[in-house]
N, C-alpha and C positions, 0 to 999 in steps of 0.2 A: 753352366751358368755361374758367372762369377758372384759371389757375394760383394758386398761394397755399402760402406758407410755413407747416409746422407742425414743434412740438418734441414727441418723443415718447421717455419716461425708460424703458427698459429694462435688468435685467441678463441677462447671457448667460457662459459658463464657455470660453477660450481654451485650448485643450488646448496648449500646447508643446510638442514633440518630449520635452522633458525629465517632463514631467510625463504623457504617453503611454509613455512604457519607465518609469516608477516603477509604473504601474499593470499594464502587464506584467508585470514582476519579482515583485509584491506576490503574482499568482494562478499562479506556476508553483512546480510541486514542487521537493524538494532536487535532487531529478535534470536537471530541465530547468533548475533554475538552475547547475549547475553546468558541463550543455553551453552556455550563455548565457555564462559566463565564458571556459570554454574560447574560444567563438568569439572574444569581445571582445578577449583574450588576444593571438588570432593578427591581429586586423585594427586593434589599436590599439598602436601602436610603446611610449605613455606608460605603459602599464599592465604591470606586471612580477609578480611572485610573488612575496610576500614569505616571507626567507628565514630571518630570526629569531623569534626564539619572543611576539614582541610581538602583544598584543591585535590581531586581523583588522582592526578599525572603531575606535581612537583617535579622538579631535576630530586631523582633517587635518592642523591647527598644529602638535600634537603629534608627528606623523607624520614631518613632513616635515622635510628633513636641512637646514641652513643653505641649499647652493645651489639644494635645491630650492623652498625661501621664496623665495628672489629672484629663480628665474624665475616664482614666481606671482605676486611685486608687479610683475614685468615685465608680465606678461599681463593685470592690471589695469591697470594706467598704457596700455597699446596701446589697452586699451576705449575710452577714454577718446579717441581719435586717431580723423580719418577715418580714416583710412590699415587700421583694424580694424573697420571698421562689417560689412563681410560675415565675420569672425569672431564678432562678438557675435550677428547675426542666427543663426549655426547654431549657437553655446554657448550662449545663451538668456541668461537673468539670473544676477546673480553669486551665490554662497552664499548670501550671508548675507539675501538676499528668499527663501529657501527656509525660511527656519524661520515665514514671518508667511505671508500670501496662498498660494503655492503650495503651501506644506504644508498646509494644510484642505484648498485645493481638493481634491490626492491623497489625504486620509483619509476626504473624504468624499465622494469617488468623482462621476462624472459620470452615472449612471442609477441607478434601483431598479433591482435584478435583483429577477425572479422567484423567488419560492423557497416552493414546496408543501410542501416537509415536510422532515426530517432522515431522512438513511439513517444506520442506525447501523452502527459497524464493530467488530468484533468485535474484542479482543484477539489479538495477533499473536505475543507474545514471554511467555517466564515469565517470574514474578517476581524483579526483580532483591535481592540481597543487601545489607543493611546493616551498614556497617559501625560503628566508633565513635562515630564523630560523627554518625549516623543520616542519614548522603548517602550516596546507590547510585549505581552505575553501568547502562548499560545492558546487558544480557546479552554476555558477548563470545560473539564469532562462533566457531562450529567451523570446522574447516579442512575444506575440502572433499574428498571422497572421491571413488574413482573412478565411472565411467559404468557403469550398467547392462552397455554397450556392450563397455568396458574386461573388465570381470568377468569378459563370457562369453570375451571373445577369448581374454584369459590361459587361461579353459578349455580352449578351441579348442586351443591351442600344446601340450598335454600330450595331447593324441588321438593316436591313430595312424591317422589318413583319407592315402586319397589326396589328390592334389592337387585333385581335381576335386570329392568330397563334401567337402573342404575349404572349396574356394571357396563351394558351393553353400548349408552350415553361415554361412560369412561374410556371404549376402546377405541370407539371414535375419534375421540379428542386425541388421539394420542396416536393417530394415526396420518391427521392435521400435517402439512407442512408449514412452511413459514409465512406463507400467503395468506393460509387459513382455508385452504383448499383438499378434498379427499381425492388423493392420489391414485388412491387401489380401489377398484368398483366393491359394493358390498358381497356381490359373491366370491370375491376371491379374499378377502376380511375371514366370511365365514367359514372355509375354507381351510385357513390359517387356525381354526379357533377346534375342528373339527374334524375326524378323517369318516364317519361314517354317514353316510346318506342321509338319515332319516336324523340327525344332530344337526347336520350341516342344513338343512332346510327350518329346522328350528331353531338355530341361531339367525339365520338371514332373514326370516319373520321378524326377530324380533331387534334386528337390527336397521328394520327399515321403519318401525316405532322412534327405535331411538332416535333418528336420523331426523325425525319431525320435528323432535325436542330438539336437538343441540342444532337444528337451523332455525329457529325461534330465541335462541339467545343472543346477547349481545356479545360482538359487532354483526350487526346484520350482513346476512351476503356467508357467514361463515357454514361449513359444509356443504357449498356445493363442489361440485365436477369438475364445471368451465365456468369461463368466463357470463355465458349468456344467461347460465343456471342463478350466479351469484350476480348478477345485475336485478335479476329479474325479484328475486327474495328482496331485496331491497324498497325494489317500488311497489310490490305490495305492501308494505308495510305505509306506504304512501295514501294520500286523504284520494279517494276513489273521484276519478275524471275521465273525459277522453281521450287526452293527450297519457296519461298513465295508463289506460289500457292499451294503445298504440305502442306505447315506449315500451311495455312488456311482452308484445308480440315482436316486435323488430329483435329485440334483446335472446329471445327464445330459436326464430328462425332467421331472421337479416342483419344480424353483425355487420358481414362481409361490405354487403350492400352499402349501410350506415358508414364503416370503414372507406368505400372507395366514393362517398357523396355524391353515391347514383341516386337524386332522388326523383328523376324518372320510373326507375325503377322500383323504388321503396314506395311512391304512390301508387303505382299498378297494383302490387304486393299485399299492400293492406289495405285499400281501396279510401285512404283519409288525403283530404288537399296540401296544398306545397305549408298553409301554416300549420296547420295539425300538427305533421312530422316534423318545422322545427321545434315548435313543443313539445312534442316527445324528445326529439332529440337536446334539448337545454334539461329536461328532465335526467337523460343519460350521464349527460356529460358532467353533472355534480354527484352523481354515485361512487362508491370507493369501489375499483376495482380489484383492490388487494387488502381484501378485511383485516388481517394478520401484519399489515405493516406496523402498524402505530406499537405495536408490540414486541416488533422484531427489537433483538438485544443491538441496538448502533454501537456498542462500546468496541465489538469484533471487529467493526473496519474504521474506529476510528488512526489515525495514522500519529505517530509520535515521532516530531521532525527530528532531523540529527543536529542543525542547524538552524539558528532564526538571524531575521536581517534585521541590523533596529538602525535606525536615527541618527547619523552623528555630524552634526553642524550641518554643512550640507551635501554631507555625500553619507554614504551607507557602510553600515559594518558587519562583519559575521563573526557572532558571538558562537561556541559548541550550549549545546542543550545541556545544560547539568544532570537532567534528568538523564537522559541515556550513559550515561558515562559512570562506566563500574571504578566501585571508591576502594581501591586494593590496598593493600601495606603486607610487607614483610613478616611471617608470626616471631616476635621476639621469643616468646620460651624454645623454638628451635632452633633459630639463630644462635642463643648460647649454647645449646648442645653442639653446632657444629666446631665452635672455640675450644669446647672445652675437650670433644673427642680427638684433634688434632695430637694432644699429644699421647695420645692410648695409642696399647698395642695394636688394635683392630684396624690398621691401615685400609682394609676394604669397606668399610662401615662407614670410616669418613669420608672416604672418595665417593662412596655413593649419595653420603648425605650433601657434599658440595656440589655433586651433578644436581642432585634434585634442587638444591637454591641459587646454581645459576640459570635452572629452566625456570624458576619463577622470577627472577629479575628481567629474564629474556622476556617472557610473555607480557610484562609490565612493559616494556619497552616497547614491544611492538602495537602492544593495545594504545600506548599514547603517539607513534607513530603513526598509525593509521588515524586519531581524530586529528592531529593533525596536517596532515594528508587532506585530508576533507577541509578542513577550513581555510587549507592555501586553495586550495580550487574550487569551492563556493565561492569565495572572498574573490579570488577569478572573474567570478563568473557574473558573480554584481558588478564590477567593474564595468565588463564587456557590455550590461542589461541594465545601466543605470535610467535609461527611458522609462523601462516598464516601469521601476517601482515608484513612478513616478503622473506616467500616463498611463498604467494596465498597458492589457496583452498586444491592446493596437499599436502601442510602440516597441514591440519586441523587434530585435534586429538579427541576421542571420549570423550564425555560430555553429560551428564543427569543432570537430573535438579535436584536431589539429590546431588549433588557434591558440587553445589552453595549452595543449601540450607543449608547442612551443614557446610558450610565453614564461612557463614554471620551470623549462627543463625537462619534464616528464616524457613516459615514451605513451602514444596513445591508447593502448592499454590500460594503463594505469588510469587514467582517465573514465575510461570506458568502468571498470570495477567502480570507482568512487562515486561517479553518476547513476549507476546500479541501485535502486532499492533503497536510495539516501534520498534525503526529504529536508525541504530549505522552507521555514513558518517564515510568512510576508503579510503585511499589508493586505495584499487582496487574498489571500488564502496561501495552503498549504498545498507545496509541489514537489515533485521530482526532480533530482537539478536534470535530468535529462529533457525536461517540458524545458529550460531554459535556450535548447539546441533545437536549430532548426533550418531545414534548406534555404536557399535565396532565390526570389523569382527577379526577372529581369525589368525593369523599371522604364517608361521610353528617357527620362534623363541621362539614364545610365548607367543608373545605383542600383541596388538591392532592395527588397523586400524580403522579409522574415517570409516562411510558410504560415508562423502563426500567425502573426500580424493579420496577413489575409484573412485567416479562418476567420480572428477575430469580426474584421471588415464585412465581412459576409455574414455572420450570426448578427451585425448590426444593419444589414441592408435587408433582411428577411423581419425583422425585429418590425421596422419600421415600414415594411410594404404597406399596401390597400389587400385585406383579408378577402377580398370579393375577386380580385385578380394577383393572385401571389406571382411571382418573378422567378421564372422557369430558370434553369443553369445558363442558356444562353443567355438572356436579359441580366443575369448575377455577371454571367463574363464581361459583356458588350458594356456595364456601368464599372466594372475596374478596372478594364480599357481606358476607361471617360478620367480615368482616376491616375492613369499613367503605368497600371499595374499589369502586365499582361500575361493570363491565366487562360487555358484553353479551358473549353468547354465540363469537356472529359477530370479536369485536375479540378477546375468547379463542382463539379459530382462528388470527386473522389473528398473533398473536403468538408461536402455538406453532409456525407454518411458517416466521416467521421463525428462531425459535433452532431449526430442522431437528429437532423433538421429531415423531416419528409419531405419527398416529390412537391410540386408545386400543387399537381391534382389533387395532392388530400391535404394538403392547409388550406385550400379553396374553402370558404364559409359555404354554410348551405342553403 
């Protein structure tokens, strides 16, 4: 076999260190970017928190105080030296090749990602208030209230128990989920509390005491089982009638029944006429089924947008959330150390110290590229959905993520990370820019429909039925047919389980 020389032209994409954490950065939520920071925080000396009320992301130049420009023209001039060749090999390239070559490669991402479809997310926050000048803010937060937990103890302290139905009241409570419901039956509690026989039967005694008490506190309904237990505690507390003892026998054994508005068979059952059981059942239906909510902490899912849309003349703008946006600067007492060790014999010392303050200019960099990243493709994407924010979801119009990407440049990927776990504050609430993307159904015109549009259309033709004959999927399909819209049956279904709208047979009145 003869040897022999060939030339063969390939391109291929170098990920950098630096252009690997930009693409990190780009697909983690406010929350993980902000533990991202924290950590950098603690492991990078050069990065400090900035303490004045100055924009988070300036141009750098701007940013930076007199001494700390000269130790950045220090740290270029060292580039430039052997003596710094393994500082530039782990800072990578200087700034300013970041806005040509590696900034495409980062926007236009190094794979397709997969992506079957758009999950749409439902608004999260009511509508925020406009003011003057027609810019909102995002709902401020309520202060949080106490625990479920809290409520009953304070109960607890005003009893008059021994110490022991005390205790046994306290483990209770604390065994409570967020509902306000006993998870674990009491003999597996006692159980927990005891390994010998003749204990274990003496704590379950005295734990089905307690058990009387702390379902006699307030919110009523608290400690039972199920559902039927904690309806049922509730109407007893209720002014004694017929219809109330009806409504706590259906609640104890016909749920089910009550659920699928057999009342053929919930009059067999409990032997009372068709008015009775709707009385009992108007009885049911203003009971809390979930004691433990009003207490549940809402602060855990409130959502903190990356993005809000406000007002501008007559078209719409996307401003970045100040709040989410980490306020970094440069630490000056370090910055002069790296000036001043350039000309010391410790050549190693200072090469390390300028790796470490080009990885915190780089991180600064990329943290302000990625919000802005998000604001060209929000800003996008109001463009494409200036309906909605004008008519709600019934004017949403059909959008793929190919649309954007070629409209920015970007590759669909990148798109796809940025839509990711990012949250645009609106007028009508707070969403996912992914809730802004969605399939097109085919029109008899010969346009498009949104998929949500539709949903919407359809939570408005359920909204307004006759309660006595609700609008089966066929009758929802056959009227947005009537509407030009055409939806089979089956894609009716699939949409009404999405907005959690029931079967036709259980919105039926009773």
């Amino acid at each position: 076999m003869k040897p022999s020389l060939q030339v063969r032209l390939s391109q291929h994409l170098a990920l950098t260190p630096q252009l690997q954490q930009s693409i990190r950065l780009l697909q983690l939520s406010t929350l993980e970017l902000h533990q991202e920071v924290e950590q950098m925080l603690e492991q990078n000396p050069f990065l400090d928190v900035e303490e004045d009320t100055t924009t988070p992301f300036e141009p750098l130049a701007e940013r930076l105080s007199p001494t700390e420009r000269t130790a950045e023209r220090e740290v270029d001039r060292a580039a430039e030296s052997p003596t710094a060749d393994a500082a530039e090999d782990t800072a990578g390239v200087d700034s300013a090749e970041f806005g040509a070559t590696e900034r495409d490669d980062w926007e236009n991402g190094t794979e397709r990602d997969d992506f079957d479809g758009i999950r749409e997310t439902p608004g999260t926050s009511s509508s925020s208030s406009q003011n003057d000048n027609d810019d909102f803010e995002p709902q401020d937060r309520n202060p949080v209230g106490p625990s479920l937990q809290d409520h009953l103890r304070d109960q607890l302290l005003g009893m008059r128990l021994s110490a022991e139905d005390a205790a046994a009241v306290h483990v209770l409570i604390e065994s409570l989920n967020d509902d306000g419901y006993l998870d674990d039956p009491l003999e597996e509690i006692a159980g927990q509390l005891a390994d010998d026989e003749e204990e274990r039967e003496l704590f379950l005694e005295r734990l089905h005491v307690a058990l009387k008490w702390l379902q006699n506190m307030e919110p009523l309904g608290v400690g039972a089982s199920n559902l039927g237990e904690c309806l049922a505690l509730q109407l007893r507390a209720q002014e004694r009638c017929e219809a109330q003892t009806i409504a706590i026998i259906i609640c104890k054994q016909h749920l089910e029944l009550l659920a699928r508005r057999d009342m053929k068979k919930l009059m067999a059952a409990t032997g009372a006429d068709e008015e009775l059981i709707k009385e009992a059942q108007t009885l049911i239906v203003a009971l809390e089924p979930k004691p433990g909510r009003r207490f549940s902490r809402a602060e855990a899912n409130v959502i903190v947008p990356d993005v809000i849309v406000q007002k501008s003349g007559r078209n719409w703008k996307v401003v970045l959330n100040p709040d989410v946006m980490p306020k970094l600067r440069i630490n000056d007492l370090y910055a002069q150390a790296i000036r001043q060790s350039r000309g010391s014999a410790s050549s190693g010392a200072g090469a390390a110290l300028s790796s470490r303050l080009q990885e915190a200019r780089w991180f600064m960099k990329n943290i302000q590229q990625r919000f802005d990243t998000i604001q060209r493709v929000s800003q996008a994407i109001v463009e494409r959905q200036k309906s909605f924010f004008t008519h709600g979801e019934i004017a949403m119009k059909p959008l793929v993520l190919r649309e954007i990407a070629d409209e920015l440049g970007l590759h669909e990927s990148t798109i796809s990370r940025v839509t990711t776990a990012k949250y645009m504050a609106t007028m009508f609430g707070t969403f996912e820019l992914k809730y802004f993307f969605g399939s097109s159904l085919n029109t008899e015109a010969g346009g498009n429909a949104s998929s949500t549009a539709v949903r919407a259309l359809i939570k408005q033709l359920v909204a307004a039925e006759d309660p006595n004959k609700p609008l089966s999927d066929s009758q929802l399909s056959r009227m947005l047919e009537e509407q030009g819209i055409q939806v089979a049956r089956r894609t009716v279904a699939k949409y009404r389980e999405a907005l959690r709208i029931a079967p036709a047979n259980l919105r039926r009145e009773m």
